[in-house]
PALUM-845358 format. One record per residue (C-alpha): residue in three letters; x, y, z. Coordinates in nm, 4 decimals, always signed. Layout:
# PALUM-845358
<atom resn="ALA" xx="X" yy="Y" zz="Z"/>
...
# end
This chain:
# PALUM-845358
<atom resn="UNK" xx="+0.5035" yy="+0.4952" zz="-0.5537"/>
<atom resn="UNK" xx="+0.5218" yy="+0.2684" zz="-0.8602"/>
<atom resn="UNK" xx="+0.2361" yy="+0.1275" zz="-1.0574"/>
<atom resn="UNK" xx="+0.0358" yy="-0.1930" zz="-0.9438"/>
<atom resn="UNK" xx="-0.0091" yy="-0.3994" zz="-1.2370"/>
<atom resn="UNK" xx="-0.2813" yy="-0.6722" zz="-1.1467"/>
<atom resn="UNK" xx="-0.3012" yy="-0.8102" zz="-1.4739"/>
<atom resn="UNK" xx="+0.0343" yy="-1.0094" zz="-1.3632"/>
<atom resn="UNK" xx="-0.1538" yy="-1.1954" zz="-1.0726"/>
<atom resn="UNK" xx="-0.5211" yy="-1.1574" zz="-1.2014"/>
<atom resn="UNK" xx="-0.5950" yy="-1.5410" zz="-1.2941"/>
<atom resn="UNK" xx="-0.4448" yy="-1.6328" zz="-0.9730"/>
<atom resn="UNK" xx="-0.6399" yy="-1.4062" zz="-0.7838"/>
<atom resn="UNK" xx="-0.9799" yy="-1.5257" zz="-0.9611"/>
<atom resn="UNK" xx="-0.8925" yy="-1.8252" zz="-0.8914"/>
<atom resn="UNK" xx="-0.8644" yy="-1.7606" zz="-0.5460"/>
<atom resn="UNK" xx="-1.1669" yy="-1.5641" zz="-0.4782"/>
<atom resn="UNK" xx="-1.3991" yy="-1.8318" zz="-0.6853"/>
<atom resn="UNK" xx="-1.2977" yy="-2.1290" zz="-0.5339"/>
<atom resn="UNK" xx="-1.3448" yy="-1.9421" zz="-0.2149"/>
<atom resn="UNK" xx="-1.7176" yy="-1.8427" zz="-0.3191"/>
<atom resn="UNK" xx="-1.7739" yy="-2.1832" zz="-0.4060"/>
<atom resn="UNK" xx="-1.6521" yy="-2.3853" zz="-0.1377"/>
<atom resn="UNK" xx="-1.8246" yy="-2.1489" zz="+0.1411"/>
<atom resn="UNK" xx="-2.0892" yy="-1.8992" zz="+0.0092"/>
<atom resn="UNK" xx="-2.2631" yy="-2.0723" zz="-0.2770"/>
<atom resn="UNK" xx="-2.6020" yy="-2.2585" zz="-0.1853"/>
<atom resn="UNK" xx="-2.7566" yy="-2.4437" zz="-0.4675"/>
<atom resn="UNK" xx="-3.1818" yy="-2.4510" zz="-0.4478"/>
<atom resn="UNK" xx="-3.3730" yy="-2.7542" zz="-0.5265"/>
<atom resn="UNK" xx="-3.4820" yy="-2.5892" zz="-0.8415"/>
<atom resn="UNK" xx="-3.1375" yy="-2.6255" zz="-0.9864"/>
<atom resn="UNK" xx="-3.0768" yy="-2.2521" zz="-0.9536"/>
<atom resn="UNK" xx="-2.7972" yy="-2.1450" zz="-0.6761"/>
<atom resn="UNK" xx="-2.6990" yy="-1.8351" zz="-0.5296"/>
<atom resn="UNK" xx="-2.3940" yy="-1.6690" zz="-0.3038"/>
<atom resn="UNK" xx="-2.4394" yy="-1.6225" zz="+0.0552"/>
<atom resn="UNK" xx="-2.2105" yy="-1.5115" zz="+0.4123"/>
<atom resn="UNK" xx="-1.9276" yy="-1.3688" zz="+0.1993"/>
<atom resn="UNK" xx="-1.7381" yy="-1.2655" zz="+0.5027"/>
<atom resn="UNK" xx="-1.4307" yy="-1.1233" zz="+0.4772"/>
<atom resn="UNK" xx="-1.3131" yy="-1.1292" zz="+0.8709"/>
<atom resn="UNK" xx="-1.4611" yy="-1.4885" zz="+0.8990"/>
<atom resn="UNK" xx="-1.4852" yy="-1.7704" zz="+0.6391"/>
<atom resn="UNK" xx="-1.2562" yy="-1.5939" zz="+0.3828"/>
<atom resn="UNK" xx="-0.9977" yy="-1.5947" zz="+0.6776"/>
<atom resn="UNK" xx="-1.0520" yy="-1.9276" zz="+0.8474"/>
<atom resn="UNK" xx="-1.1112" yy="-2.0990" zz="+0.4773"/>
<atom resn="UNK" xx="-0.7085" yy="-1.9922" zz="+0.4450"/>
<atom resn="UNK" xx="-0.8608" yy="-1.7990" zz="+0.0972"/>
<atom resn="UNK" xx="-0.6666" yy="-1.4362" zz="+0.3147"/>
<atom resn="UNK" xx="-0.3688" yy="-1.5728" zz="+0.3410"/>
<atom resn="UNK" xx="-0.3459" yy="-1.6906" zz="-0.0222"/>
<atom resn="UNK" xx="-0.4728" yy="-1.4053" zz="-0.1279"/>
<atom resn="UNK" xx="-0.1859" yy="-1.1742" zz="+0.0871"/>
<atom resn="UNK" xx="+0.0655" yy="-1.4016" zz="-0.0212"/>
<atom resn="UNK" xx="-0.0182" yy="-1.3453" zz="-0.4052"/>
<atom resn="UNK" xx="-0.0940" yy="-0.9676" zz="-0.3707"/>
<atom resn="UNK" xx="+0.2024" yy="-0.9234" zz="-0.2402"/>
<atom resn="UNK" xx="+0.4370" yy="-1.1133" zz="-0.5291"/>
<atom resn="UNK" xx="+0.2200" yy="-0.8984" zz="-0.7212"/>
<atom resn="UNK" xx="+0.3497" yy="-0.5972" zz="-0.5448"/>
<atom resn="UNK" xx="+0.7159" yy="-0.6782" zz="-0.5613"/>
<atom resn="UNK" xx="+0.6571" yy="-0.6633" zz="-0.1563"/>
<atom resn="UNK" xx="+0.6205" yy="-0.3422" zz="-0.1749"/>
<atom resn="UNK" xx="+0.3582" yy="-0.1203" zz="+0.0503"/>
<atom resn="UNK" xx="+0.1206" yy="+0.0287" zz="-0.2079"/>
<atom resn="UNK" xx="+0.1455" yy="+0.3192" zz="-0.0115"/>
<atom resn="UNK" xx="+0.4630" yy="+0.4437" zz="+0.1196"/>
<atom resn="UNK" xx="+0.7428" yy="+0.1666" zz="-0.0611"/>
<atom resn="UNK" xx="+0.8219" yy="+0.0107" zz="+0.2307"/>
<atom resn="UNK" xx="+0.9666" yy="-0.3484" zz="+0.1348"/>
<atom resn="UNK" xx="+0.6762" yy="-0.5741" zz="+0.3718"/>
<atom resn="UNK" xx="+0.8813" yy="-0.8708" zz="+0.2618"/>
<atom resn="UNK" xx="+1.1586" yy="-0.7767" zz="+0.5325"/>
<atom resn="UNK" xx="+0.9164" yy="-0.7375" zz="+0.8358"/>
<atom resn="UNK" xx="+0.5982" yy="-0.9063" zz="+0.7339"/>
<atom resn="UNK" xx="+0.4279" yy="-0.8541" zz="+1.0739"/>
<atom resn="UNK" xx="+0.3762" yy="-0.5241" zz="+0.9413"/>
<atom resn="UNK" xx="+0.1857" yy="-0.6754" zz="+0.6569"/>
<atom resn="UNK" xx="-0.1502" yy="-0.6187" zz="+0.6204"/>
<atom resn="UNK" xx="-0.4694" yy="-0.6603" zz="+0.3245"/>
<atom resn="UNK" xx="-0.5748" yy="-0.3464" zz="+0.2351"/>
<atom resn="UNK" xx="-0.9610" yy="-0.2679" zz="+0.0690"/>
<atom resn="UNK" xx="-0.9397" yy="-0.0125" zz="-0.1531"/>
<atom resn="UNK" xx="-1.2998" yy="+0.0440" zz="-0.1980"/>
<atom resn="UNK" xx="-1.3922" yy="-0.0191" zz="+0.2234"/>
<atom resn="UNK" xx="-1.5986" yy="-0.3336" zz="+0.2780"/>
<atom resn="UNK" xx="-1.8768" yy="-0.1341" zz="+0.4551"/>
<atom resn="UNK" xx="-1.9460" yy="+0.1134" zz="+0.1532"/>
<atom resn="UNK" xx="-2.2468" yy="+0.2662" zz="+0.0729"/>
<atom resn="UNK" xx="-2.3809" yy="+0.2155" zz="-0.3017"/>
<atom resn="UNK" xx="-2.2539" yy="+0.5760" zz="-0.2928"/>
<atom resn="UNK" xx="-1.9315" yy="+0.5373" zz="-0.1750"/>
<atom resn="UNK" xx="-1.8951" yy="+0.2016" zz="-0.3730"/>
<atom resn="UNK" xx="-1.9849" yy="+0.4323" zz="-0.6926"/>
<atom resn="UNK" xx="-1.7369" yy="+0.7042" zz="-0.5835"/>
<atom resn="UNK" xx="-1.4599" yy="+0.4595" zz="-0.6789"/>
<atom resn="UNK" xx="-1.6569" yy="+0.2508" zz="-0.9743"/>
<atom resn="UNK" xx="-1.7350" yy="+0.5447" zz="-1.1855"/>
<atom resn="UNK" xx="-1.3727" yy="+0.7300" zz="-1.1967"/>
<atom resn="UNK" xx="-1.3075" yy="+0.3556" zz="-1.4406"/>
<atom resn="UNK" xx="-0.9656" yy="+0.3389" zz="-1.3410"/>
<atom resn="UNK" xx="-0.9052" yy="-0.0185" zz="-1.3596"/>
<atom resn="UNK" xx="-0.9497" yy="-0.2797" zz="-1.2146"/>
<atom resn="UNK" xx="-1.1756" yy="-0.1342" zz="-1.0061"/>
<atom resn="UNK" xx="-1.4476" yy="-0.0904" zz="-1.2925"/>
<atom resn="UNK" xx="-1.8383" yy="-0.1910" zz="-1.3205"/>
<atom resn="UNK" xx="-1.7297" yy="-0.5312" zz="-1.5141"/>
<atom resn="UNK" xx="-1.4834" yy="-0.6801" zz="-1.2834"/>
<atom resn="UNK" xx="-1.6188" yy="-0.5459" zz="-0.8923"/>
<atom resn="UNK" xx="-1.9525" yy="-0.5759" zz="-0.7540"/>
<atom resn="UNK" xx="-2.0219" yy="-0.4397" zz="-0.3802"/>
<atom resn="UNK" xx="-2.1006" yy="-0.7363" zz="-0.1509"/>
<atom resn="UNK" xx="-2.4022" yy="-0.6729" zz="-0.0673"/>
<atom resn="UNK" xx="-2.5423" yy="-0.6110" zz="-0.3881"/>
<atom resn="UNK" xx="-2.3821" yy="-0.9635" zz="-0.5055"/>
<atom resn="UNK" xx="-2.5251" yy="-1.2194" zz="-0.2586"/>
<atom resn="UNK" xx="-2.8883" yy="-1.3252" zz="-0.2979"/>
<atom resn="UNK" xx="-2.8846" yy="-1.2763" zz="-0.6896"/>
<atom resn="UNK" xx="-2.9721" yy="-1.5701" zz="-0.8556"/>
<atom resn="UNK" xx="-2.7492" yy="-1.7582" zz="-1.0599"/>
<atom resn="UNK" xx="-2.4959" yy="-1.4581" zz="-1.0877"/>
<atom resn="UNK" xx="-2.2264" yy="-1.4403" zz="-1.3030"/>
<atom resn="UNK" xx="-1.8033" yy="-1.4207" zz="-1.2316"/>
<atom resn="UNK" xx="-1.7516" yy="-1.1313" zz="-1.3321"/>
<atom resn="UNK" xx="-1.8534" yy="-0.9323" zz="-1.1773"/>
<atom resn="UNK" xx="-1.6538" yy="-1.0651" zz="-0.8569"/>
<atom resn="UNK" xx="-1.7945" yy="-0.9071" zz="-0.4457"/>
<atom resn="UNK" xx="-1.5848" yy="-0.6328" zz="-0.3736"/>
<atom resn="UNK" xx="-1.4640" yy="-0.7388" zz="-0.0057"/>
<atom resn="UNK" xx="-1.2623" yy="-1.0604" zz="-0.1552"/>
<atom resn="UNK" xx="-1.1943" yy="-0.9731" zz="-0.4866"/>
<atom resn="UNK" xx="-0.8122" yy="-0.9487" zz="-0.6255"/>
<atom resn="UNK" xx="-0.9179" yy="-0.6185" zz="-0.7844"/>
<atom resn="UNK" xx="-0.9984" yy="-0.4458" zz="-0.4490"/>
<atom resn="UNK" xx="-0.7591" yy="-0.5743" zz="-0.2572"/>
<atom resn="UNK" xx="-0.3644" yy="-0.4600" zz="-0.2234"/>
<atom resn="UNK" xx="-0.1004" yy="-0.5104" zz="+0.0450"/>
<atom resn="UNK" xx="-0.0149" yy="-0.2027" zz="+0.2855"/>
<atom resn="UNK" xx="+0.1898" yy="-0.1594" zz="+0.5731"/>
<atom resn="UNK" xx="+0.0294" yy="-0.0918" zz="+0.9164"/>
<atom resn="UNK" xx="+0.2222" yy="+0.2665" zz="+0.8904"/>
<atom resn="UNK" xx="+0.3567" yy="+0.2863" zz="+1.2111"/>
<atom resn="UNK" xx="+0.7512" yy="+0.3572" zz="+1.2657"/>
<atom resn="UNK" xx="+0.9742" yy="+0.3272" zz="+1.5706"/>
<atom resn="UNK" xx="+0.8361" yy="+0.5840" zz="+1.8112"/>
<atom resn="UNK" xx="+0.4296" yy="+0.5169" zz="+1.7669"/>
<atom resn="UNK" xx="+0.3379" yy="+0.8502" zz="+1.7272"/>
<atom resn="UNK" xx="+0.0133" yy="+0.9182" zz="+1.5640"/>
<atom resn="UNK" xx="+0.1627" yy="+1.2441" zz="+1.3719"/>
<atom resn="UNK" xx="+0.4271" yy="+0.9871" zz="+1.2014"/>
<atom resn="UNK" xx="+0.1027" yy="+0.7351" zz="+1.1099"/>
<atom resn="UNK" xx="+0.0976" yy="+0.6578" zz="+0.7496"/>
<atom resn="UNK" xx="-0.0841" yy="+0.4145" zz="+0.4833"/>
<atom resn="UNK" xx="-0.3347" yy="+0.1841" zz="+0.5630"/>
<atom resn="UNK" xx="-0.3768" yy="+0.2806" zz="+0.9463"/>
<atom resn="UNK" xx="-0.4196" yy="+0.6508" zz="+0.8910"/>
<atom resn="UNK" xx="-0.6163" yy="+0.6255" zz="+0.5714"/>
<atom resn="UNK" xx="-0.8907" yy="+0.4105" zz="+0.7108"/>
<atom resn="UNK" xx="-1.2072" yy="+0.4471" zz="+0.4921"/>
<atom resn="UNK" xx="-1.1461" yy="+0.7710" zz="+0.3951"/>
<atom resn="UNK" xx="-1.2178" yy="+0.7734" zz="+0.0111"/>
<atom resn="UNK" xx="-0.8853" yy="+0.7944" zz="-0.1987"/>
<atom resn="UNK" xx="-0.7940" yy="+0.7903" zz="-0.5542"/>
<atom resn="UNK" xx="-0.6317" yy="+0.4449" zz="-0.6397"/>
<atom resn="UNK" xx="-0.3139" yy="+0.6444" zz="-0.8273"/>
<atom resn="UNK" xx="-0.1084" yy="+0.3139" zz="-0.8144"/>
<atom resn="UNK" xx="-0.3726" yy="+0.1530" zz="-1.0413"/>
<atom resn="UNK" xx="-0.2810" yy="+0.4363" zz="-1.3031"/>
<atom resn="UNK" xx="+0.0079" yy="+0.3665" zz="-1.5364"/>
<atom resn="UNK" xx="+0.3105" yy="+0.5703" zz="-1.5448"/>
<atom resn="UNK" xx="+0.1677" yy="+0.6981" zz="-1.2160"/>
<atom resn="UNK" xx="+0.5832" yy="+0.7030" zz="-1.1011"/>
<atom resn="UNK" xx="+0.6015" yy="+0.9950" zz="-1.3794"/>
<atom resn="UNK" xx="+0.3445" yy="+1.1788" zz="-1.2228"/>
<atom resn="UNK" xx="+0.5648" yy="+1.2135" zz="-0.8848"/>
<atom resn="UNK" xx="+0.8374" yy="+1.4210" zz="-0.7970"/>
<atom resn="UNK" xx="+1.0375" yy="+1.3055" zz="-0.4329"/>
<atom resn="UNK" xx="+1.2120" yy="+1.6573" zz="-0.3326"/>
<atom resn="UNK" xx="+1.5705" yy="+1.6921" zz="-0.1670"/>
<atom resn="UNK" xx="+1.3878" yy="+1.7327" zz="+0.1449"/>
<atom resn="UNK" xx="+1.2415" yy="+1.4293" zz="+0.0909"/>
<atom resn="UNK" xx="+0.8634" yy="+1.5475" zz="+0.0220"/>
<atom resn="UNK" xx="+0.6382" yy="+1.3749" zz="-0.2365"/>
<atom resn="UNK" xx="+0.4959" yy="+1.6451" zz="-0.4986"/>
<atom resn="UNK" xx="+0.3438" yy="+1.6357" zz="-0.8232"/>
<atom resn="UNK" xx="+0.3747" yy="+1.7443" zz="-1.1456"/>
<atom resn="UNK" xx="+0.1426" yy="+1.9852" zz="-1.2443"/>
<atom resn="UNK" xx="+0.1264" yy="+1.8839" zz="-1.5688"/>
<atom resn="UNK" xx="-0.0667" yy="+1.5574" zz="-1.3989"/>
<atom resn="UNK" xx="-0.3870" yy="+1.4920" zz="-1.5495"/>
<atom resn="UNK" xx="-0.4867" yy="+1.4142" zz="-1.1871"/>
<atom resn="UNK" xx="-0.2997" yy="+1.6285" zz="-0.9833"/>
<atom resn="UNK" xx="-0.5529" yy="+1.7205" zz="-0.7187"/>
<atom resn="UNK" xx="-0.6541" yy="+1.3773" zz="-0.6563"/>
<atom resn="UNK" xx="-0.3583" yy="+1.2753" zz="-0.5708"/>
<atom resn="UNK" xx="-0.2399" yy="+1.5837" zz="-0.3763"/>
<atom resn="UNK" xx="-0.5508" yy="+1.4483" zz="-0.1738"/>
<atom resn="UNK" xx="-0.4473" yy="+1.0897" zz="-0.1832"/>
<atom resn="UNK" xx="-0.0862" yy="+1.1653" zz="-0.0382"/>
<atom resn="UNK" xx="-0.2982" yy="+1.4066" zz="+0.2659"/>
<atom resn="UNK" xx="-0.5227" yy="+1.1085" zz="+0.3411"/>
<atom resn="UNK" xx="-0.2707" yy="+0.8151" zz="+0.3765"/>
<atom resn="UNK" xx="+0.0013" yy="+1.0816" zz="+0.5479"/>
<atom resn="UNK" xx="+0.2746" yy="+0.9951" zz="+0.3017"/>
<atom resn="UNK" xx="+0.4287" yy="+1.3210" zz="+0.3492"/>
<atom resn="UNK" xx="+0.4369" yy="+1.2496" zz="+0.7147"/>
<atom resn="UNK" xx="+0.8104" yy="+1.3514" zz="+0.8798"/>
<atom resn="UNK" xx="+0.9474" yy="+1.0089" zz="+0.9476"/>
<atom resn="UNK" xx="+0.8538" yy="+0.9611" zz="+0.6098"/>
<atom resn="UNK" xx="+1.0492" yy="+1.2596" zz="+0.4543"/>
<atom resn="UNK" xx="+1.3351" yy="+1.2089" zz="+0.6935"/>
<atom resn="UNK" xx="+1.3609" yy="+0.8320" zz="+0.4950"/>
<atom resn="UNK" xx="+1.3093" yy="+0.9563" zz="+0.1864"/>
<atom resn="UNK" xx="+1.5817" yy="+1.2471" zz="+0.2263"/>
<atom resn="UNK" xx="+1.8865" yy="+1.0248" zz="+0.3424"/>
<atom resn="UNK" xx="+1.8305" yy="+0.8085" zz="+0.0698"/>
<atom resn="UNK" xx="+1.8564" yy="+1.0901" zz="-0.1822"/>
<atom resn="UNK" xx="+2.1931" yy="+1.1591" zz="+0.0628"/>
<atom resn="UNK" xx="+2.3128" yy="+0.8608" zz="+0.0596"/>
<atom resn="UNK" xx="+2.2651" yy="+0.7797" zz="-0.3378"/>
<atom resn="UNK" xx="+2.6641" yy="+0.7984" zz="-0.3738"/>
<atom resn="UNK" xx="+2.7560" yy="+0.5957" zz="-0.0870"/>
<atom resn="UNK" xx="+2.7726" yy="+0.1699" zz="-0.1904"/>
<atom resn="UNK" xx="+2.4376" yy="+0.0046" zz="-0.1167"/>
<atom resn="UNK" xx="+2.6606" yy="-0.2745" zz="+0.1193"/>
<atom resn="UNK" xx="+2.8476" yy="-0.0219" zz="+0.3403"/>
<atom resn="UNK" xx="+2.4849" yy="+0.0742" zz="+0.4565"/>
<atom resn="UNK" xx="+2.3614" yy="-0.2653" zz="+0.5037"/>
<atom resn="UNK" xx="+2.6769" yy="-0.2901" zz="+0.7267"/>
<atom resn="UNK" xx="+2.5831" yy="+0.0380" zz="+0.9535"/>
<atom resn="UNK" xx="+2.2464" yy="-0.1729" zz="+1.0988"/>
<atom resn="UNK" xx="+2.4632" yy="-0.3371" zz="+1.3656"/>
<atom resn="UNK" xx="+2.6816" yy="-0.0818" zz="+1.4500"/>
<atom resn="UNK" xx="+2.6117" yy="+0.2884" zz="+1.5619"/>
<atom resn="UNK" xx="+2.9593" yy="+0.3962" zz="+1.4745"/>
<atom resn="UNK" xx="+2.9136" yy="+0.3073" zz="+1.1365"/>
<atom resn="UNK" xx="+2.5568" yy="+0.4552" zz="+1.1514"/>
<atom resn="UNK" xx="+2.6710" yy="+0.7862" zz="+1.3137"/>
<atom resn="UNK" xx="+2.9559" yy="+0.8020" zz="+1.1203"/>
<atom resn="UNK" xx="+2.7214" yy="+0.7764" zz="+0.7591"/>
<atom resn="UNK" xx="+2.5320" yy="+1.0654" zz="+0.9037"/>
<atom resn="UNK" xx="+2.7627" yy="+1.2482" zz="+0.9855"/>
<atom resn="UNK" xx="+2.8626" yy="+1.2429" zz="+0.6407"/>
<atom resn="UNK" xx="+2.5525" yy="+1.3762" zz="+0.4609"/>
<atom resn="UNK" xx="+2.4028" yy="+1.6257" zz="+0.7650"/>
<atom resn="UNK" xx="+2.5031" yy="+1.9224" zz="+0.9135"/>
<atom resn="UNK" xx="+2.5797" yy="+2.0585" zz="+0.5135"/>
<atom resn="UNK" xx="+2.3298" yy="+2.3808" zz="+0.5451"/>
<atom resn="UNK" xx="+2.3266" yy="+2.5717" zz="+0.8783"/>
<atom resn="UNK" xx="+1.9340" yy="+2.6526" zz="+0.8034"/>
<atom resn="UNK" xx="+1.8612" yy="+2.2773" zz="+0.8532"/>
<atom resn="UNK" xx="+2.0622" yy="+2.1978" zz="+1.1390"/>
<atom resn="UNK" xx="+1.8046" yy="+2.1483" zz="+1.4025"/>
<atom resn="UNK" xx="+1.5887" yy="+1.9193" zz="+1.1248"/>
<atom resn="UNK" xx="+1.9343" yy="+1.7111" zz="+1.0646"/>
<atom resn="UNK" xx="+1.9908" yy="+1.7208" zz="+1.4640"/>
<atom resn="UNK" xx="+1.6465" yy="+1.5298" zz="+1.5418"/>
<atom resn="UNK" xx="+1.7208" yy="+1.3111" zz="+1.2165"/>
<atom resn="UNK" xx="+2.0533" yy="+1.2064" zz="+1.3650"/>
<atom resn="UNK" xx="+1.9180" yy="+1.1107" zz="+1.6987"/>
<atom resn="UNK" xx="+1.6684" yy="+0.8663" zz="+1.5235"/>
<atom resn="UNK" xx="+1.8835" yy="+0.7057" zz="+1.2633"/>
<atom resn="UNK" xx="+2.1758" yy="+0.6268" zz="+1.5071"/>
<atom resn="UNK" xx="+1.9515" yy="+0.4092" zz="+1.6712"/>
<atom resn="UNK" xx="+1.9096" yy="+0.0231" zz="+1.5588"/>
<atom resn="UNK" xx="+1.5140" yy="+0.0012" zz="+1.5167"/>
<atom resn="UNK" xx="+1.5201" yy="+0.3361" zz="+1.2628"/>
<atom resn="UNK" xx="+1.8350" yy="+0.2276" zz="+1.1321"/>
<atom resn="UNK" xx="+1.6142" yy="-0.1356" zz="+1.0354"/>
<atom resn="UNK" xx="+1.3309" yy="+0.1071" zz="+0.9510"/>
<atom resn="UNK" xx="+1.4953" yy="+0.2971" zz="+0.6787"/>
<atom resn="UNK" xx="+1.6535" yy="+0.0090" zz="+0.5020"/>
<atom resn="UNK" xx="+1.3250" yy="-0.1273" zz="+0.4770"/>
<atom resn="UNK" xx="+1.2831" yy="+0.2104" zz="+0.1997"/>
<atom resn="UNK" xx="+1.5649" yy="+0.1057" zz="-0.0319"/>
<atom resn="UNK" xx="+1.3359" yy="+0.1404" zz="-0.3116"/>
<atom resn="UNK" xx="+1.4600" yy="+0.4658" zz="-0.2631"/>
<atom resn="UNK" xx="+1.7899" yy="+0.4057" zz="-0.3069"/>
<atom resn="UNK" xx="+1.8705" yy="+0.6141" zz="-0.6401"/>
<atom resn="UNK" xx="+1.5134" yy="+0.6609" zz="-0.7271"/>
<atom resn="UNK" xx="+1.4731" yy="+0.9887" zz="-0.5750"/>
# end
């Protein structure tokens, strides 16, 4: 997991979200005043085009990167998808779950909930509704690998409006993490927010075991040249033989390295892994 800087992208992303507001939510009253109405997420911020700007720019923000898991979206962007990190259908309760930790962006001066934002008179940007705002809004995969199991669900799909800490919005949140030989995600202890993320990493799945199989070859594979794996997604050969390499080391893993060699032979894991190269020597 690396750190999501949205100061990079943030006048792009206002700019974005307000001309969105403006061209299809704001009604202005014969008294002169005006006010914000239908911010709609699923409808006019879709059909306007104002989503796919907005994924387009969150994601150069992102480095194409899944917020989540790492997965690089830019090399299979049907698996792309806008993620809210405070949900769109939040309570005032919920929406203050995430307000008052003031991690930003997601503080009192820059998000509003939705609800709470249209009908005010002549309001003020910032705040900016929650459900199209830059600040709430990141790029996830859809979490779903090869085989469509729901055990080996991760991100975006399996979180779904369960409440999670935003620990890519924290800085030197890649510090914080430890990825074990086994490929597991664990923190330090020393983490000023250790639980919350423990809880974060349960919610989204991101310990799930396609997950750690990814994350362990590419702590395998950090000696072996970048290219000669690139080469292995067209041929099995190469694909068996580059497993056959790294497994099958310790006798007391042998039946975890058997089922990992009987995905990763195949062409669509193969594809899947590479998308993970982040990993690649950052493990």
């Amino acid at each position: 997991m690396k750190f999501i800087n949205k100061k990079t992208h943030l006048q792009e992303g206002h700019t974005i979200t307000d001309e969105y507001l403006n061209a299809e939510c704001r009604v202005n009253e014969d008294d002169g005043h005006f006010h914000y109405q239908n911010v709609d997420y699923d409808g006019s911020f879709r059909s306007s085009g104002a989503k796919g700007r907005m994924l387009r720019l969150a994601l150069a923000n992102q480095d194409n990167y899944c917020c989540y898991c790492m997965r690089d979206l830019g090399m299979h962007d049907s698996m792309v998808t806008l993620e809210h990190v405070i949900p769109q259908k939040s309570t005032t309760k919920e929406f203050n779950s995430y307000v008052n930790l003031n991690v930003y962006p997601l503080t009192e001066g820059e998000v509003v909930r939705t609800r709470d934002f249209t009908g005010v008179q002549d309001p003020t940007l910032p705040p900016r509704p929650h459900t199209v705002s830059f600040e709430n809004l990141t790029v996830s995969c859809d979490g779903t690998f090869p085989d469509r199991g729901p055990a080996s669900q991760c991100c975006n799909s399996k979180r779904g409006n369960r409440f999670v800490f935003p620990m890519f919005y924290i800085e030197g949140v890649e510090n914080d993490i430890v990825y074990m030989e086994n490929g597991t995600i664990q923190i330090k202890e020393s983490c000023a927010h250790a639980e919350d993320y423990r809880k974060m990493i349960r919610t989204a799945n991101l310990n799930c075991r396609n997950l750690k199989y990814i994350r362990r070859l590419w702590y395998l594979f950090a000696d072996i040249p970048y290219r000669d794996l690139e080469n292995c997604v067209n041929d099995e050969n190469q694909r068996m033989e580059k497993l056959r390499q790294v497994l099958y080391l310790d006798n007391d893993m042998a039946d975890q390295d058997n089922e990992i060699f009987n995905k990763f032979k195949r062409e669509n894991y193969w594809r899947t892994f590479m998308m993970y190269h982040w990993f690649y020597r950052n493990s």
